[in-house]
C-alpha positions in Angstrom: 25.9 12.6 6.1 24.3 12.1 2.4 21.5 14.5 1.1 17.8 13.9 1.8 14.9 13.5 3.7 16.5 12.4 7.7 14.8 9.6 9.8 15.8 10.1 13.4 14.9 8.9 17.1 16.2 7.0 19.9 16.4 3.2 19.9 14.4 0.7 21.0 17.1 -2.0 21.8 20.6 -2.9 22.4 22.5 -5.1 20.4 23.9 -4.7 17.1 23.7 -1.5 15.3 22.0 -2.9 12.0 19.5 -5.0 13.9 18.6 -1.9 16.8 17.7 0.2 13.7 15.9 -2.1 11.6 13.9 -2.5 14.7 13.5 1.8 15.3 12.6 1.8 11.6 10.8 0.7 8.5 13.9 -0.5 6.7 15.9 -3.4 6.0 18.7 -4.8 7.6 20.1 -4.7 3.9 19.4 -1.4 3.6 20.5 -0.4 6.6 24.3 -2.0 5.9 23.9 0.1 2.6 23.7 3.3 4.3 26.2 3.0 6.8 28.7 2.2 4.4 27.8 5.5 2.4 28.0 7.7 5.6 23.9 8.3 5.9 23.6 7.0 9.7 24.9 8.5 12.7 24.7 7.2 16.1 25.0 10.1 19.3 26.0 11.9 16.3 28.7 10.0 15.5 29.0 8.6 11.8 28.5 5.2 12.1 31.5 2.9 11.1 29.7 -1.2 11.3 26.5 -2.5 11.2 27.5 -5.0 14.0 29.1 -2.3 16.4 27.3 -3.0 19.5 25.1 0.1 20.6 23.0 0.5 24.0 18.8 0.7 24.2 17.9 4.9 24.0 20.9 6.1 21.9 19.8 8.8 19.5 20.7 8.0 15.9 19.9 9.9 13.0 19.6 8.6 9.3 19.8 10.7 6.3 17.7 8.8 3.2 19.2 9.6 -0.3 16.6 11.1 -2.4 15.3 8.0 -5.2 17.1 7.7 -8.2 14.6 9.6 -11.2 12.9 7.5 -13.5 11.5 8.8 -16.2 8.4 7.2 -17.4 7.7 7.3 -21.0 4.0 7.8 -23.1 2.8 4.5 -23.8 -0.6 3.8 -25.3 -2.2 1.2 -22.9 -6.1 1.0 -22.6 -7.6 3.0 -19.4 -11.0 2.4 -18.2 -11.6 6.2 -17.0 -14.3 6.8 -14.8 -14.4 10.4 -14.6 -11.6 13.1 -15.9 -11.4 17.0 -16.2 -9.0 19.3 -15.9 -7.7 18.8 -12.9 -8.0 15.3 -12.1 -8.9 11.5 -13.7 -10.1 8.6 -11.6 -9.2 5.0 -13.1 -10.4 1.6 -12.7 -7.4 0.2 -12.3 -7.2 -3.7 -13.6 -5.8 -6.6 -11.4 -1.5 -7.2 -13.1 -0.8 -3.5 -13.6 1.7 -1.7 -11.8 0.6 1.9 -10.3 4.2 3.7 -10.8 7.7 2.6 -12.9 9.7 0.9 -10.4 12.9 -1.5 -10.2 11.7 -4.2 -11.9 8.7 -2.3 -14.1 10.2 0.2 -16.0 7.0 0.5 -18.4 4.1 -0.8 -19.1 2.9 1.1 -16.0 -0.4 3.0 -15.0 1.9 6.0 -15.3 2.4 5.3 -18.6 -0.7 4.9 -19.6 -1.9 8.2 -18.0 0.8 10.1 -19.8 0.0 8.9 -23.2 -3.9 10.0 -22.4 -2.9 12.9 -20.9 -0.5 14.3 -23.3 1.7 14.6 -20.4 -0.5 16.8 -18.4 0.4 15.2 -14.7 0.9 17.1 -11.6 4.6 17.2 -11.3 4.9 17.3 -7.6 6.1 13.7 -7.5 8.9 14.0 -10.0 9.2 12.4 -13.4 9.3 9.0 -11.5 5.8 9.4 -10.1 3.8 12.1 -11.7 0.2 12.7 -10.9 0.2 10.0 -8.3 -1.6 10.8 -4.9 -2.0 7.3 -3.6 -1.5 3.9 -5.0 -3.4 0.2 -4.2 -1.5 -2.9 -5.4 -0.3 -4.2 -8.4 -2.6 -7.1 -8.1 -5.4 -5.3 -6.5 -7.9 -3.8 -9.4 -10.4 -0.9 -8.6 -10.6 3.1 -8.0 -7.5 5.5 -8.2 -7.1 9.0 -8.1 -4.7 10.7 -10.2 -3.9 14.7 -9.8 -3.3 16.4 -13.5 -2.5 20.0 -12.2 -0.3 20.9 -8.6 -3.4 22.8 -7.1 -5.5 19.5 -6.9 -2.7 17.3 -5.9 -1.8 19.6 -2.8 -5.8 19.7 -2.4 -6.3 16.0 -2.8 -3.1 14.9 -0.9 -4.3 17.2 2.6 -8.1 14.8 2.0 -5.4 12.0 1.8 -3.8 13.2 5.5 -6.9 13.7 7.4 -8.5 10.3 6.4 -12.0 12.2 5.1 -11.6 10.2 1.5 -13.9 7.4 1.2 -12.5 4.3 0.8 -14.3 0.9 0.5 -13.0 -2.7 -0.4 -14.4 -5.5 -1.8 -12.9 -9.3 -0.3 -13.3 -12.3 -0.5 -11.5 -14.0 2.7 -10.9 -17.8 3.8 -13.6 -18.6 6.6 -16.0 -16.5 7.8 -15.1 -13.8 10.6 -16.7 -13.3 14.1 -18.2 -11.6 15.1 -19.5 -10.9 11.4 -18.2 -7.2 11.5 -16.0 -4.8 13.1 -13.1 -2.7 13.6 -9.4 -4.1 13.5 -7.5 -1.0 15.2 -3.5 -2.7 14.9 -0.4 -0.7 14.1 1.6 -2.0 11.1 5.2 -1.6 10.1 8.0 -4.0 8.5 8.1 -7.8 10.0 10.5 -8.4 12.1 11.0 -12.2 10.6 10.7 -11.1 6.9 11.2 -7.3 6.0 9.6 -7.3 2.5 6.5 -7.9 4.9 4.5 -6.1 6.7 2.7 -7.2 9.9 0.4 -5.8 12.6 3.1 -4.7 15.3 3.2 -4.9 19.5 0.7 -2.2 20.7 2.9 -0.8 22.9 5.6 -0.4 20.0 6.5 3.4 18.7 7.5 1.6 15.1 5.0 1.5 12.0 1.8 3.4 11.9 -1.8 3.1 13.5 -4.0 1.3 11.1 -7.9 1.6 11.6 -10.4 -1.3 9.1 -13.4 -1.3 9.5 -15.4 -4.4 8.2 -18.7 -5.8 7.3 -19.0 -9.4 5.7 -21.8 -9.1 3.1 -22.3 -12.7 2.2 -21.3 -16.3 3.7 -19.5 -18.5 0.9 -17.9 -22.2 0.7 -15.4 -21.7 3.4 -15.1 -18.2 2.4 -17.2 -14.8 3.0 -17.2 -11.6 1.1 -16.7 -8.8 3.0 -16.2 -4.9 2.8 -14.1 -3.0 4.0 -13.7 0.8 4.9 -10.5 2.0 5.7 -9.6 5.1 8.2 -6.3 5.0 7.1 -4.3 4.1 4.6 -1.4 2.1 4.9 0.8 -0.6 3.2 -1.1 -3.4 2.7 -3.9 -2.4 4.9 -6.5 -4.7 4.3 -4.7 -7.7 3.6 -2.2 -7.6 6.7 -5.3 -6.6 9.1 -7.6 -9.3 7.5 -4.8 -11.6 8.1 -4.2 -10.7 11.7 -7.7 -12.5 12.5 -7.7 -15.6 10.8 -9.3 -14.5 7.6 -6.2 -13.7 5.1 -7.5 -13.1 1.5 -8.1 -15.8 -0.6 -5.4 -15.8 -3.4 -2.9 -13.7 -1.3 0.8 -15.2 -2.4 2.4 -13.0 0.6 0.0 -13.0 3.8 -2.5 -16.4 3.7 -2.6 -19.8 2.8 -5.6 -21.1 0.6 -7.9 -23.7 2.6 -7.4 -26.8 1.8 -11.7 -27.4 0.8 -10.9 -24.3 -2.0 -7.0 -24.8 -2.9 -8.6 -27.0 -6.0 -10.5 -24.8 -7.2 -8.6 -21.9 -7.0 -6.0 -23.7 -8.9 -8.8 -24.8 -11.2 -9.5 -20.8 -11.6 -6.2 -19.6 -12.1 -6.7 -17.2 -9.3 -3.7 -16.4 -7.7 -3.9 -13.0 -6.4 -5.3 -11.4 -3.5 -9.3 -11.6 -3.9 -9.2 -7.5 -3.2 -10.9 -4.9 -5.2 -11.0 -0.8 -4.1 -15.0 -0.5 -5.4 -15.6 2.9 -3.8 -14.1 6.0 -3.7 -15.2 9.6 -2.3 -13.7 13.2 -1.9 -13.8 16.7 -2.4 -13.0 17.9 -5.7 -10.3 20.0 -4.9 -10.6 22.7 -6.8 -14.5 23.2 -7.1 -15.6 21.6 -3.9 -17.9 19.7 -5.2 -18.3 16.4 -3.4 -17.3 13.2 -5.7 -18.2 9.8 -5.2 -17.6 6.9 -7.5 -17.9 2.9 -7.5 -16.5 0.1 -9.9 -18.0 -3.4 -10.1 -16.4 -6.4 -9.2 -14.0 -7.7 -12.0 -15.2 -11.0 -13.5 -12.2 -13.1 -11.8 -14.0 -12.1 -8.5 -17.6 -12.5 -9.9 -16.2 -16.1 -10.9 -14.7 -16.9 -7.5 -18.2 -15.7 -5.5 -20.0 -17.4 -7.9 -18.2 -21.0 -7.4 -17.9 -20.7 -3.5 -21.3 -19.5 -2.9 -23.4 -21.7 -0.8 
């Protein structure tokens, strides 16, 4: 089997191969076909040959991830609104359009290369030359609050807040209708889709796939057709707020990937130009993690979303 971190566990289904672990995991079909062919996936211990070999419901099957290809980022000077920085850390208010990491696709231009240009290269290197310094991440186009570790000592310290959900994390959204009740708790497992794997979706809760996903929210203000809400998450995973929001008839407005626009504001979000997801990360809270000392921080709404309150309110 190839190097790297091994997926493993018994699946959920019969049928063929590629499809029963698609199913058992968080990856693509595609991807899937990709590492069988290069020897990553065995079945009862037994290198898998096809993706279409038939396989029975509760086989063990093991899958060995190759580690990501390194990409080094490179210093660019790109403007950062920093909220706070020392030593050992710098919290950004990250704008709506910028990418948090280089990836396929955005090779530069990149948070990351922003932060290395500021920071003269002072990033914790725990995540590699492809992501240095990066604890979490929130959307390309989602704006708001991000933490970034500059030494190893507060990434390790910041990454264990991370794991046992005591950051503070609040969203600001605008979302079509207007929920009820008025607030709440949306408590829904979410892992890949099962009819589109570049999704993710609130899962089956008796299904082992994905991860439990707790939102908590509060709408702050009726709008148009629309509400502003907020929302504090327990955990957080892929899409969080917009798959969750979705999964009760309120998708964001904006959001190309999980909601339509209603029809009474399609006009004049076309009239806006707003075509992202209405979502904005306006609080964040933790530990410093070297000093202790407890750190809380908020970013206004950015004027696209004052804009869009401002038109839809009532």
């Amino acid at each position: 089997m190839a190097d790297g971190e091994i997926i493993t566990g018994t699946l959920a289904s019969g049928g063929r191969l590629d499809k029963a672990l698609a199913e058992a995991t968080d990856l693509s079909r595609e991807r899937i076909k990709g590492l069988i062919v290069g020897g990553a996936v065995e079945i009862a211990g037994v290198p898998a040959k096809s993706g279409s070999a038939k396989v029975d419901r509760g086989t063990p099957f093991a899958i060995a991830l190759p580690p990501p290809e390194p990409l080094a980022a490179i210093p660019q000077d790109i403007p950062l609104d920093i909220v706070f920085e020392d030593k050992h850390l710098i919290v950004v208010n990250k704008p709506a359009g910028m990418v948090v990491h280089p990836a396929a696709g955005n090779p530069d231009g990149t948070l990351v290369n922003a932060l290395l240009f500021h920071c003269q290269g002072r990033l914790s290197g725990i995540n590699g030359i492809a992501r240095p310094g990066i604890v979490h991440r929130i959307d390309k186009d989602t704006s708001g609050l991000l933490v970034v570790a500059k030494s190893d000592a507060a990434h390790e310290g910041l990454a264990r807040q991370f794991a046992d959900h005591s950051i503070t994390r609040r969203y600001l959204a605008v979302c079509a209708g207007h929920p009820n009740p008025s607030s709440g708790t949306i408590s829904a497992r979410i892992g890949r889709s099962d009819r589109d794997r570049k999704k993710m979706a609130v899962l089956p809760a008796e299904t082992t796939r994905g991860k439990h996903a707790v939102t908590h929210y509060e709408t702050l203000r009726r709008l148009d057709h629309a509400s502003l809400i907020e929302c504090r998450l327990e955990t957080g995973r892929t899409h969080q707020v917009r798959v969750h929001c979705a999964s009760i008839g309120h998708a964001l407005l904006g959001d190309p990937v999980y909601g339509r626009s209603p029809k009474a504001l399609k006009a004049l979000l076309d009239e806006l130009g707003f075509s992202r997801q209405a979502l904005h990360a306006a609080r964040l809270g933790f530990r410093h993690p070297i000093s202790a000392e407890t750190l809380d921080f908020c970013a206004e709404l950015p004027s696209d979303m004052r804009e869009l309150i401002d038109q839809t309110a009532r």
